[in-house]
C-alpha positions as a Markdown table, in Angstrom:
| # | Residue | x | y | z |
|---|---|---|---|---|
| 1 | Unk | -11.6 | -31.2 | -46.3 |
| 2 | Unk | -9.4 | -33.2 | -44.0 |
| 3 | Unk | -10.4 | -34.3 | -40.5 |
| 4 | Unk | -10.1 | -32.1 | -38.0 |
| 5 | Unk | -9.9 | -33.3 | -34.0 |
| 6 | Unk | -12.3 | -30.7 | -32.2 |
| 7 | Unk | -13.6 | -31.2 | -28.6 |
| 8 | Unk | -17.4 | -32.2 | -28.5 |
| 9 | Unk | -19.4 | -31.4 | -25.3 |
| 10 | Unk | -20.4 | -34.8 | -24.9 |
| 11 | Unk | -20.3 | -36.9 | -22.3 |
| 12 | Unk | -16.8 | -38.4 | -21.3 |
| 13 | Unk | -16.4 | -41.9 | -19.9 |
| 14 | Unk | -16.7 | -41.2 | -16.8 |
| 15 | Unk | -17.4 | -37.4 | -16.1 |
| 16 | Unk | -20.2 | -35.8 | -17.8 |
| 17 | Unk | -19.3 | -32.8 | -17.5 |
| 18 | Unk | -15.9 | -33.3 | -19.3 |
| 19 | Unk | -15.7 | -32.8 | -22.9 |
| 20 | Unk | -14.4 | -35.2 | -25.5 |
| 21 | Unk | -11.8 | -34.8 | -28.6 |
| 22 | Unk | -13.3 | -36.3 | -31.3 |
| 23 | Unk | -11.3 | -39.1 | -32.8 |
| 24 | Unk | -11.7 | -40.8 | -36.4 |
| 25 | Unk | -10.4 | -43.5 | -37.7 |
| 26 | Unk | -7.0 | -44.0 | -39.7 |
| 27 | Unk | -7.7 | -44.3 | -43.5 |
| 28 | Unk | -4.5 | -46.5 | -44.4 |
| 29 | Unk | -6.4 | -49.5 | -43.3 |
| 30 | Unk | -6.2 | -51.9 | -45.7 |
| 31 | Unk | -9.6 | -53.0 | -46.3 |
| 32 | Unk | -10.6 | -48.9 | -46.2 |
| 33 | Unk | -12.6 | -48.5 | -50.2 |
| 34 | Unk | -12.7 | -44.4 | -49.6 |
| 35 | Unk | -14.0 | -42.1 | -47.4 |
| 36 | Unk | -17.5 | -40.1 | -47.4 |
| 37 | Unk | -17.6 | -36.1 | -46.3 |
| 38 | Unk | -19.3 | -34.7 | -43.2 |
| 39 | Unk | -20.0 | -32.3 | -41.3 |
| 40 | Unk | -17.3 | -32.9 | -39.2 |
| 41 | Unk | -14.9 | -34.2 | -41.9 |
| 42 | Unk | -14.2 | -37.5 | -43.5 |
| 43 | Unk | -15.2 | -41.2 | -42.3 |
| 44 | Unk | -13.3 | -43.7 | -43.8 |
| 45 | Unk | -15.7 | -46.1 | -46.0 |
| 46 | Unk | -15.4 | -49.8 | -46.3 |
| 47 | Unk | -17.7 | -51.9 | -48.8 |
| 48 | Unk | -19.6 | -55.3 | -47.7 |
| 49 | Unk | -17.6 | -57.2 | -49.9 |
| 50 | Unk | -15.0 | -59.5 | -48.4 |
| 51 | Unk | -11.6 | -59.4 | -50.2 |
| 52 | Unk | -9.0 | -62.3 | -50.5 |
| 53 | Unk | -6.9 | -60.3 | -47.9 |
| 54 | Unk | -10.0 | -60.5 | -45.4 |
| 55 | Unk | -10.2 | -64.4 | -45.6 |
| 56 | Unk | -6.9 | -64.9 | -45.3 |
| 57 | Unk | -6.6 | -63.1 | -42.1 |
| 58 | Unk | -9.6 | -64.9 | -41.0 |
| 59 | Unk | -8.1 | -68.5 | -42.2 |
| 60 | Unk | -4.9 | -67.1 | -39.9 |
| 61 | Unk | -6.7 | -65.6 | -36.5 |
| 62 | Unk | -9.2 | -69.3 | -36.4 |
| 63 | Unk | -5.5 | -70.9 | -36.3 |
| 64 | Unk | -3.9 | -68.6 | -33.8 |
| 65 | Unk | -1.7 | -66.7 | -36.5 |
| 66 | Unk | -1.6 | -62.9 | -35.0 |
| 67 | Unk | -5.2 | -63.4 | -33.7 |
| 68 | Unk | -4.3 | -60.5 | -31.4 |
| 69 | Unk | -3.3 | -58.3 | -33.8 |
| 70 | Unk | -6.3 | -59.1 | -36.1 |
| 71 | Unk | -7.9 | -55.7 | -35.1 |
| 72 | Unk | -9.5 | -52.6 | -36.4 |
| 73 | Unk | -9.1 | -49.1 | -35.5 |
| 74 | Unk | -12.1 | -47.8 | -33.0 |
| 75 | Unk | -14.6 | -45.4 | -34.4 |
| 76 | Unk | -16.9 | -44.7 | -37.0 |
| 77 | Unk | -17.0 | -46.0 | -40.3 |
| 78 | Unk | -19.2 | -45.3 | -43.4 |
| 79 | Unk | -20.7 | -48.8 | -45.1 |
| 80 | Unk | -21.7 | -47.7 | -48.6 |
| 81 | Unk | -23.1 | -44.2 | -48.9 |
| 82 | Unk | -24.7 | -43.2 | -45.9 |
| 83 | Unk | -26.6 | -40.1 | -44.7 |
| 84 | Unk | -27.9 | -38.8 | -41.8 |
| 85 | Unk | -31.3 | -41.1 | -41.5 |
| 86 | Unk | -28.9 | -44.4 | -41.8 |
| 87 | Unk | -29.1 | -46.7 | -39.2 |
| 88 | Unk | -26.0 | -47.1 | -37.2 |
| 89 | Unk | -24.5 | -50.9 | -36.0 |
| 90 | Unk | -22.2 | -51.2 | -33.4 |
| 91 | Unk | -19.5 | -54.1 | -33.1 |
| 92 | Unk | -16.1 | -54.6 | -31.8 |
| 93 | Unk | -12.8 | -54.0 | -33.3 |
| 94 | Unk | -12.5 | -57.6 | -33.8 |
| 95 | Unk | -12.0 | -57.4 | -37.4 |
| 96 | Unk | -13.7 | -60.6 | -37.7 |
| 97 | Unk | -16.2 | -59.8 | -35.8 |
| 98 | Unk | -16.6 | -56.1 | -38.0 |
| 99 | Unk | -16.1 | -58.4 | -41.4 |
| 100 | Unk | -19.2 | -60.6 | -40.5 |
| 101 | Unk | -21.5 | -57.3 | -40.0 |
| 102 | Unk | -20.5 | -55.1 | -43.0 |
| 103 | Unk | -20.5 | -58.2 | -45.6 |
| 104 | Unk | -24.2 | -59.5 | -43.8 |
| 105 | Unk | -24.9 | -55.8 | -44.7 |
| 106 | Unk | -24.7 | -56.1 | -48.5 |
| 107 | Unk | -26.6 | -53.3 | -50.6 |
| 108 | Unk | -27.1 | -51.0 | -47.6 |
| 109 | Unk | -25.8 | -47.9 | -46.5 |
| 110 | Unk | -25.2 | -47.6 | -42.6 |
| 111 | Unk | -22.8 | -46.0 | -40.1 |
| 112 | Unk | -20.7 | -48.7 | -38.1 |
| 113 | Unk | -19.6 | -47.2 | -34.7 |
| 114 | Unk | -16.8 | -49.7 | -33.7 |
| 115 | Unk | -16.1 | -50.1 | -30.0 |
| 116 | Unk | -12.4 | -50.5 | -28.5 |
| 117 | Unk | -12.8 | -54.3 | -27.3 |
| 118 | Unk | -8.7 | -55.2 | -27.1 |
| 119 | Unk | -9.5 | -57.4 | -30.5 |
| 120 | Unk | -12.0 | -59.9 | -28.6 |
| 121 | Unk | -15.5 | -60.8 | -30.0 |
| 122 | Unk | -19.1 | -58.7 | -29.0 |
| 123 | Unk | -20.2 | -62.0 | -26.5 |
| 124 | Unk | -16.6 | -62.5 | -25.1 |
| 125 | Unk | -16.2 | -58.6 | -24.8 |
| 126 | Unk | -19.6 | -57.9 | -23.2 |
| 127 | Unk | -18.7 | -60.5 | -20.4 |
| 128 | Unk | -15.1 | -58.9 | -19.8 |
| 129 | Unk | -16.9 | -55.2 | -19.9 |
| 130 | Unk | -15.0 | -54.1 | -23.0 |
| 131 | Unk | -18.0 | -54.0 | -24.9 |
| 132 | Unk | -19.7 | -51.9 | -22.2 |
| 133 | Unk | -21.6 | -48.8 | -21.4 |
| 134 | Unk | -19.3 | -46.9 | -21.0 |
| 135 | Unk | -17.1 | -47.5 | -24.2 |
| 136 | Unk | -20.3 | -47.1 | -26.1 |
| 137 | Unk | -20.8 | -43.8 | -24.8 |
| 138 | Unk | -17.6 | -43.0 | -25.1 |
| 139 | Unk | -16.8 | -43.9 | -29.0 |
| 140 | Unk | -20.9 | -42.3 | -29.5 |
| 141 | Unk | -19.2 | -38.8 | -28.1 |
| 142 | Unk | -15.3 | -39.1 | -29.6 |
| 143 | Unk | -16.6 | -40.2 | -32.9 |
| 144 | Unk | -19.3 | -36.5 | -32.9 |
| 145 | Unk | -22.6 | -39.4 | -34.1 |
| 146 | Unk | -25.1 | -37.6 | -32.6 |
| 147 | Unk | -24.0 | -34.6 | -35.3 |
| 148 | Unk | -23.7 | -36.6 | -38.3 |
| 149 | Unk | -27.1 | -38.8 | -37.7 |
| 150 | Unk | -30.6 | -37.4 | -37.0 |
| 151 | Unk | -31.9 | -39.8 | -35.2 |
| 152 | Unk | -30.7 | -41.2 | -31.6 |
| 153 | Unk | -30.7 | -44.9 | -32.1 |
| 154 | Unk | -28.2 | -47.7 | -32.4 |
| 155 | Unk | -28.4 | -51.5 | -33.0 |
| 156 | Unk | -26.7 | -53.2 | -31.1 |
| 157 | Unk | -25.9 | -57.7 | -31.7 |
| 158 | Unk | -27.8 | -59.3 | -28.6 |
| 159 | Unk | -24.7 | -61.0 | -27.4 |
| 160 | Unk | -23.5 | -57.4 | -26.2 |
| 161 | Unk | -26.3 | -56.8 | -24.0 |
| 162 | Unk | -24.9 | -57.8 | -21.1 |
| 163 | Unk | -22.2 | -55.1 | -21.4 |
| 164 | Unk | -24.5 | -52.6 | -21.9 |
| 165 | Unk | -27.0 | -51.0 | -19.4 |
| 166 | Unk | -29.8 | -49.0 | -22.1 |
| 167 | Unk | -31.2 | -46.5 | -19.4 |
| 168 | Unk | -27.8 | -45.5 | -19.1 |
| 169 | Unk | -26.7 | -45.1 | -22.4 |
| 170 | Unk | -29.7 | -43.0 | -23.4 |
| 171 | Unk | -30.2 | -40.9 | -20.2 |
| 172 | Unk | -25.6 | -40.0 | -20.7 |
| 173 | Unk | -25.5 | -39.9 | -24.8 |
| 174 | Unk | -29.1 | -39.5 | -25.4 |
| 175 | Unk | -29.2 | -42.6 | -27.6 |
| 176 | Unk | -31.5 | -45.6 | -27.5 |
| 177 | Unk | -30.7 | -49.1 | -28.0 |
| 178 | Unk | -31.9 | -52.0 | -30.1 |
| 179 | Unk | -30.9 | -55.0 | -30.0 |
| 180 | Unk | -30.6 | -57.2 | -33.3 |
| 181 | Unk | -30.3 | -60.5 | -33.9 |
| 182 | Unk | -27.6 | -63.3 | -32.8 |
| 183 | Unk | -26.4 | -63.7 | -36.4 |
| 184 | Unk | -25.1 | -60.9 | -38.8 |
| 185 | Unk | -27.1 | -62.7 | -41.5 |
| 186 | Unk | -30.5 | -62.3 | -40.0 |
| 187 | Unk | -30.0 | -58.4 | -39.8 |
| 188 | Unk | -31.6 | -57.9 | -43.3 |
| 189 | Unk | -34.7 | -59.8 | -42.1 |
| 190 | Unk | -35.0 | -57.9 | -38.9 |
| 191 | Unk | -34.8 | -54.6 | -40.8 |
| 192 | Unk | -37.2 | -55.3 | -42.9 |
| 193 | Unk | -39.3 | -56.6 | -40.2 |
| 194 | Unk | -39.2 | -53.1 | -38.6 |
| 195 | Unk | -36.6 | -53.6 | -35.9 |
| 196 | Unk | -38.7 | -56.6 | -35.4 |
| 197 | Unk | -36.8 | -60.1 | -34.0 |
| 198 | Unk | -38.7 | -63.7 | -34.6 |
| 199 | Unk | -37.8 | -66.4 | -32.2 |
| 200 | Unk | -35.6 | -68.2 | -34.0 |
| 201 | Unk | -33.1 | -65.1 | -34.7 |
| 202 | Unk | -33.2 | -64.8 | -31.1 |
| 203 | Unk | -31.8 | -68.4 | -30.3 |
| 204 | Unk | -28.5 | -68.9 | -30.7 |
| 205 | Unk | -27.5 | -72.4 | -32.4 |
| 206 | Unk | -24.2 | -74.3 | -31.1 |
| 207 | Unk | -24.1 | -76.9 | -34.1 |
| 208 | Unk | -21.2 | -79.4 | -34.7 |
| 209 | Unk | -20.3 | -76.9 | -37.7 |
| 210 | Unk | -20.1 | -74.0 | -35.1 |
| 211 | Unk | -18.0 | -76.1 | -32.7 |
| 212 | Unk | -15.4 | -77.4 | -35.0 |
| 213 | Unk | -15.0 | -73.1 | -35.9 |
| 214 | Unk | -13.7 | -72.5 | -32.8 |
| 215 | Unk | -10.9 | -75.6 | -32.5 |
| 216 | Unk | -8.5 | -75.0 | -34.6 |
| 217 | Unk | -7.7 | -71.6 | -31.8 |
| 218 | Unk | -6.9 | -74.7 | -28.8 |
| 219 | Unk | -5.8 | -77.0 | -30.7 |
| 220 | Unk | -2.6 | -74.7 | -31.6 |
| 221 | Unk | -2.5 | -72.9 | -28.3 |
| 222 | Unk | -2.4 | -76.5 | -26.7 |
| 223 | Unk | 0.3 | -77.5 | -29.7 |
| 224 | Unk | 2.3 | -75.1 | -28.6 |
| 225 | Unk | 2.7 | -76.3 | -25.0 |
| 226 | Unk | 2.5 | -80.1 | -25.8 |
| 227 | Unk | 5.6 | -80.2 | -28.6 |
| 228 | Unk | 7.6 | -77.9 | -25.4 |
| 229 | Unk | 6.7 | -81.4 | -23.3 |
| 230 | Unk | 7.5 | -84.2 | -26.0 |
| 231 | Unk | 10.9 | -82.0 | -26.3 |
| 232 | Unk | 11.4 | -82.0 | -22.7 |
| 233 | Unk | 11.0 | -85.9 | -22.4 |
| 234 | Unk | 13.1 | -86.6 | -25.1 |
| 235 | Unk | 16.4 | -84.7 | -23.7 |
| 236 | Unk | 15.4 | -85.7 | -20.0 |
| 237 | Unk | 12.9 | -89.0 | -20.3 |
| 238 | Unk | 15.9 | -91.0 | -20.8 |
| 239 | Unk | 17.9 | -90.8 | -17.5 |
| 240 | Unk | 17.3 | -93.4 | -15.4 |
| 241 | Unk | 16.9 | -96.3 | -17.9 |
| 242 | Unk | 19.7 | -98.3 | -18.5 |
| 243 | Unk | 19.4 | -98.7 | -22.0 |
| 244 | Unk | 22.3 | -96.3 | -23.6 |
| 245 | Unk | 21.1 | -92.8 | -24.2 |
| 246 | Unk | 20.0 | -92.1 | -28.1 |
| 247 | Unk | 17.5 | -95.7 | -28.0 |
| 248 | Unk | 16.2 | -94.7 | -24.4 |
| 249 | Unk | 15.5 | -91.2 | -25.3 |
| 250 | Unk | 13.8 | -92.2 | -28.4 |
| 251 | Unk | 11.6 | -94.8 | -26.6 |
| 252 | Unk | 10.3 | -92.8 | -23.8 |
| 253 | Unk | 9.8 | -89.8 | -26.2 |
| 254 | Unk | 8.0 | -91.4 | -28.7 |
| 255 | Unk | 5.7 | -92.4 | -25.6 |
| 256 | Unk | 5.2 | -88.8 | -24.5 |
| 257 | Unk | 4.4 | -87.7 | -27.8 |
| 258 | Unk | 1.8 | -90.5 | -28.4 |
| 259 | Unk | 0.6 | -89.6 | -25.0 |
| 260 | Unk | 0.5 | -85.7 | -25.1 |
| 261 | Unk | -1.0 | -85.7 | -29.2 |
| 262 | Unk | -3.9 | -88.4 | -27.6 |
| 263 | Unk | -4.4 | -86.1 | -24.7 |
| 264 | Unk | -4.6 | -83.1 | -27.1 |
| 265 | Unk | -6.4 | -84.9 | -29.4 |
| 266 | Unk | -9.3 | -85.9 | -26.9 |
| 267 | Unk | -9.4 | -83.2 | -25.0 |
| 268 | Unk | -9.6 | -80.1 | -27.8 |
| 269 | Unk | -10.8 | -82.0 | -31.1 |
| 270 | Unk | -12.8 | -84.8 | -30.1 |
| 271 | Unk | -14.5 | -83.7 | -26.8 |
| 272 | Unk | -16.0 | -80.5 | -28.7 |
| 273 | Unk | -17.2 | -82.5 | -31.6 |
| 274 | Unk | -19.0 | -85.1 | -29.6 |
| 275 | Unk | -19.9 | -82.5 | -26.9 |
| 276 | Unk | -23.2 | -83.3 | -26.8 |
| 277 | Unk | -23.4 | -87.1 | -26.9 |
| 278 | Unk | -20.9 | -87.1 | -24.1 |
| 279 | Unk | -22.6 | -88.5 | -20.9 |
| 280 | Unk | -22.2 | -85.8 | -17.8 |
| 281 | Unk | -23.0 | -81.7 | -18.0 |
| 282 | Unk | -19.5 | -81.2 | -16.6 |
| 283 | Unk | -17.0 | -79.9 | -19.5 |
| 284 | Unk | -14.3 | -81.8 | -17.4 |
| 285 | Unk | -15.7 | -85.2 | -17.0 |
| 286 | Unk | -17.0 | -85.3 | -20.4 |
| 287 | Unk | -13.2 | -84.7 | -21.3 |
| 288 | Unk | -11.8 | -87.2 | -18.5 |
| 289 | Unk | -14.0 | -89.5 | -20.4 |
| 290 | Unk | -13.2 | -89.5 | -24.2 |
| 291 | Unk | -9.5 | -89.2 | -22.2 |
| 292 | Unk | -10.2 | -92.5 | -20.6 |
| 293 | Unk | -10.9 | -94.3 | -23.8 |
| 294 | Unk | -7.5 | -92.4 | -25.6 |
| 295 | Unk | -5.3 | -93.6 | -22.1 |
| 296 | Unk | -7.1 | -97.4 | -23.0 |
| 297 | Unk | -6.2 | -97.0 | -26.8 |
| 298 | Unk | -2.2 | -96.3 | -25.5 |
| 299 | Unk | -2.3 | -99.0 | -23.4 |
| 300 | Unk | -3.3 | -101.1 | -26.3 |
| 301 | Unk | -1.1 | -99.5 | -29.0 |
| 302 | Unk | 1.9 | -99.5 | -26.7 |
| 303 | Unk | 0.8 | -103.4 | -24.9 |
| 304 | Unk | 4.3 | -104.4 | -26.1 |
| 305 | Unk | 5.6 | -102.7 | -23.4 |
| 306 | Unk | 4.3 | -105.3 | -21.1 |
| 307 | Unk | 7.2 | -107.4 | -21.4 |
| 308 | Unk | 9.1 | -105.1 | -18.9 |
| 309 | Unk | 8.2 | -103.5 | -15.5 |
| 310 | Unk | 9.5 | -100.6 | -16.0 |
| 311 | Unk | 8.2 | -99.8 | -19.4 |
| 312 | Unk | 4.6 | -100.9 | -18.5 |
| 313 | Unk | 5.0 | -98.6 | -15.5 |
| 314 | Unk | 5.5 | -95.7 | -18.0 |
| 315 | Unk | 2.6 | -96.8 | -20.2 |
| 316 | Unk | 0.2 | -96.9 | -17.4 |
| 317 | Unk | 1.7 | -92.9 | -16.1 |
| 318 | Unk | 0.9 | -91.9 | -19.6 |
| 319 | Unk | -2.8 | -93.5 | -19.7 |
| 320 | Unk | -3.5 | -91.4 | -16.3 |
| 321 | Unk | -2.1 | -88.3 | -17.6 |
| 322 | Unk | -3.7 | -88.3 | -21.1 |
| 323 | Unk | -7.3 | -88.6 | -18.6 |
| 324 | Unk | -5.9 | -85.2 | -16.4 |
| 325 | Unk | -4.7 | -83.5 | -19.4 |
| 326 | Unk | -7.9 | -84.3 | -21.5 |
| 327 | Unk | -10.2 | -83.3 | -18.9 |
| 328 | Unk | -8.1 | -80.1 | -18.1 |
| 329 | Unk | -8.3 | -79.2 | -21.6 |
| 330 | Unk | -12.0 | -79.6 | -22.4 |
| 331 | Unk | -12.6 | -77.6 | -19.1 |
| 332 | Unk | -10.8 | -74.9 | -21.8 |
| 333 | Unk | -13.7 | -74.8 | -24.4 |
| 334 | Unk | -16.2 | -73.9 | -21.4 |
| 335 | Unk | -15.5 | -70.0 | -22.4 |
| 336 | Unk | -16.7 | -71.1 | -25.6 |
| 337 | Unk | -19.9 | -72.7 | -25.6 |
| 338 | Unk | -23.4 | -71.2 | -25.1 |
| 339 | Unk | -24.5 | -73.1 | -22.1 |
| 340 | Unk | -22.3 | -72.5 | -19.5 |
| 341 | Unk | -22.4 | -69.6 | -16.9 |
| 342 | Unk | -19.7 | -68.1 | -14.7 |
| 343 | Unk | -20.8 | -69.4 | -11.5 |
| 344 | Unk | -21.3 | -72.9 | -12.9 |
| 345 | Unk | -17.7 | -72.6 | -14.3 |
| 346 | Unk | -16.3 | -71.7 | -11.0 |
| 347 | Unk | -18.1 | -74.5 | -9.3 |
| 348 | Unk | -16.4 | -77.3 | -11.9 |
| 349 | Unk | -13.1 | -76.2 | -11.1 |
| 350 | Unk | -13.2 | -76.2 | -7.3 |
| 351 | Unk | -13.5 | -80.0 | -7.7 |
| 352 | Unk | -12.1 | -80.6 | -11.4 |
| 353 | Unk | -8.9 | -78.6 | -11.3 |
| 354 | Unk | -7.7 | -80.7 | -7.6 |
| 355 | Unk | -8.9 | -83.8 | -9.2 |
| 356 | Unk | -6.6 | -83.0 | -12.2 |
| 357 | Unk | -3.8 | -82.1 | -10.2 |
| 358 | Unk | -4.1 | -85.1 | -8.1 |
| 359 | Unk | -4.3 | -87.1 | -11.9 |
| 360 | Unk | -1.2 | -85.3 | -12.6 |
| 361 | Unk | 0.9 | -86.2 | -9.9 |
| 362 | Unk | -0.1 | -89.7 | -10.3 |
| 363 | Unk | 0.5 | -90.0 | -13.7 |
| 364 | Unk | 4.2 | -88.3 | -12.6 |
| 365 | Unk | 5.0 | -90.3 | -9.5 |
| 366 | Unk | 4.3 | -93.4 | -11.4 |
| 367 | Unk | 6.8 | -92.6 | -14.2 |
| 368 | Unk | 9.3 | -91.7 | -11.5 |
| 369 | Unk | 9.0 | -95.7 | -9.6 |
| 370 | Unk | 9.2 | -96.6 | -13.2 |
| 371 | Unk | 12.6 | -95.0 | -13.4 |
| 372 | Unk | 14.0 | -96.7 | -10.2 |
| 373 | Unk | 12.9 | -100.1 | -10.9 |
């Protein structure tokens, strides 16, 4: 029996009244193990086991490789053999997000009803919308659940909830929602606990462990912007000087690499490692800090400079703007951690972000009198 696209009377996104094609799916998925038969035709099955394939693309999104791309098609899908009393688990189609559920899963059989979220996270999707009401219902109707499960609930990770409004969701689809633990690996617990959280699932951790997961993403996104600015100073740094050309532009780009790697360095590696034994609550100054002691390290590396105005000039731009660019880029990890709020964020950059400029065009101006002396 193949699958067959029918219209359900269900209700739409945003009209109630308008019926839904159902939508399943594609089987040529890679990590797709088979398919199990319904009512309404076949749902492609996937196992909890992680293959090779899996880690690898894992390994490649956590370092920026295709982490856009590292997505799985919307809808339903069938973990083991599930029947109609199975409980159902909803994620996002962040496949790493959907690997961690099905493989903290193991020996059970459940529906996984997988939510259009542009390939970001549940937490990150739920504050963008994406992981919403209304794609919930949506992907409950297109995907024809409530005629392949008997029951009307769904489990839903607690960093969705503030996507999703529950009143809503049952009084438009008819389905309730519970709302599971933090981690994937607790789910077992919780199920056996009768739906049932404890405390400590309910408390999400933000270890060193945790924080050094999510740096290898900024540190190659801010890579990728840095070695554009070493290669910029090393055509351009030179005018000016009167040194000839190839020893000038090696000189002042070897300084703007040792000053954008230390910047880099401070402000996306160390700053979320020592994040919380950094004085301040601002993710800004606690990066204008550990930039502070990288600019002092320059200084000292580079104190053979001091021999000549100009150079020393250039040292001292560079110590300035590894401080802006370190605090700029641990304002970055803000999205990132689990104690920050919108409103707070907003608040830090009305008086970071001028402050940074205003470090920036210091740092700048102060190489350009270094160039005219």
């Amino acid at each position: 029996m193949e699958n067959v696209f029918q219209m359900a009377p269900v209700a739409s996104r945003l009209d109630k009244d308008k019926e839904i094609a159902l939508e399943f799916p594609k089987m040529d998925q890679p990590f797709i193990t088979g398919k199990v038969s319904t009512t309404l035709g076949y749902i492609p099955q996937v196992a909890s086991e992680l293959t090779s394939g899996d880690r690898m693309g894992t390994l490649k999104a956590r370092w920026a490789i295709g982490r856009m791309r590292f997505t799985v098609d919307p809808g339903l899908y069938a973990l083991g053999i599930p029947d109609a009393e199975s409980p159902v688990f909803a994620t996002a189609n962040y496949k790493m997000s959907f690997d961690c559920l099905r493989s903290a899963l193991r020996k059970m059989s459940a529906w996984i009803l997988v939510l259009d979220t542009k390939g970001i996270n549940v937490w990150c999707a739920a504050g963008k919308g994406t992981f919403g009401t209304e794609e919930l219902i949506y992907r409950i109707a297109s995907s024809g659940l409530d005629r392949i499960v008997s029951h009307r609930r769904i489990i839903l990770p607690q960093l969705g909830a503030p996507g999703v409004a529950a009143y809503m969701l049952k009084k438009l689809s008819g389905f309730s929602v519970v709302f599971g633990p933090i981690k994937a690996s607790d789910i077992p617990e919780f199920i056996e606990n009768g739906l049932k959280a404890t405390t400590e699932m309910r408390r999400k951790s933000f270890t060193t462990g945790e924080r050094a997961a999510l740096i290898p993403v900024e540190l190659v996104q801010a890579l990728r912007v840095g070695i554009l600015i070493i290669a910029a100073f090393f055509v351009l740094g030179a005018f000016g000087k009167g040194d000839d050309y190839l020893s000038a532009a090696l000189s002042v780009g070897v300084l703007a690499a040792l000053g954008v790697l230390t910047a880099i360095f401070s402000g996306a590696v160390l700053t979320p490692l020592l994040l919380p034994w950094i004085p301040g609550r601002a993710f800004s100054l606690k990066g204008a800090l550990v930039g502070l002691a990288g600019g002092a390290l320059l200084l000292v590396l580079e104190r053979h400079r001091a021999a000549n105005l100009s150079d020393m000039l250039d040292v001292i731009s560079w110590a300035i703007l590894v401080v802006a660019l370190s605090a700029y880029l641990a304002m970055n990890f803000t999205g990132a951690s689990t104690y920050t709020s919108l409103s707070g964020v907003r608040r830090e950059m009305r008086w970071a972000v001028p402050m940074q400029i205003a470090g920036g065009i210091m740092g700048l101006g102060l190489m350009v009198v270094s160039r005219l002396i």
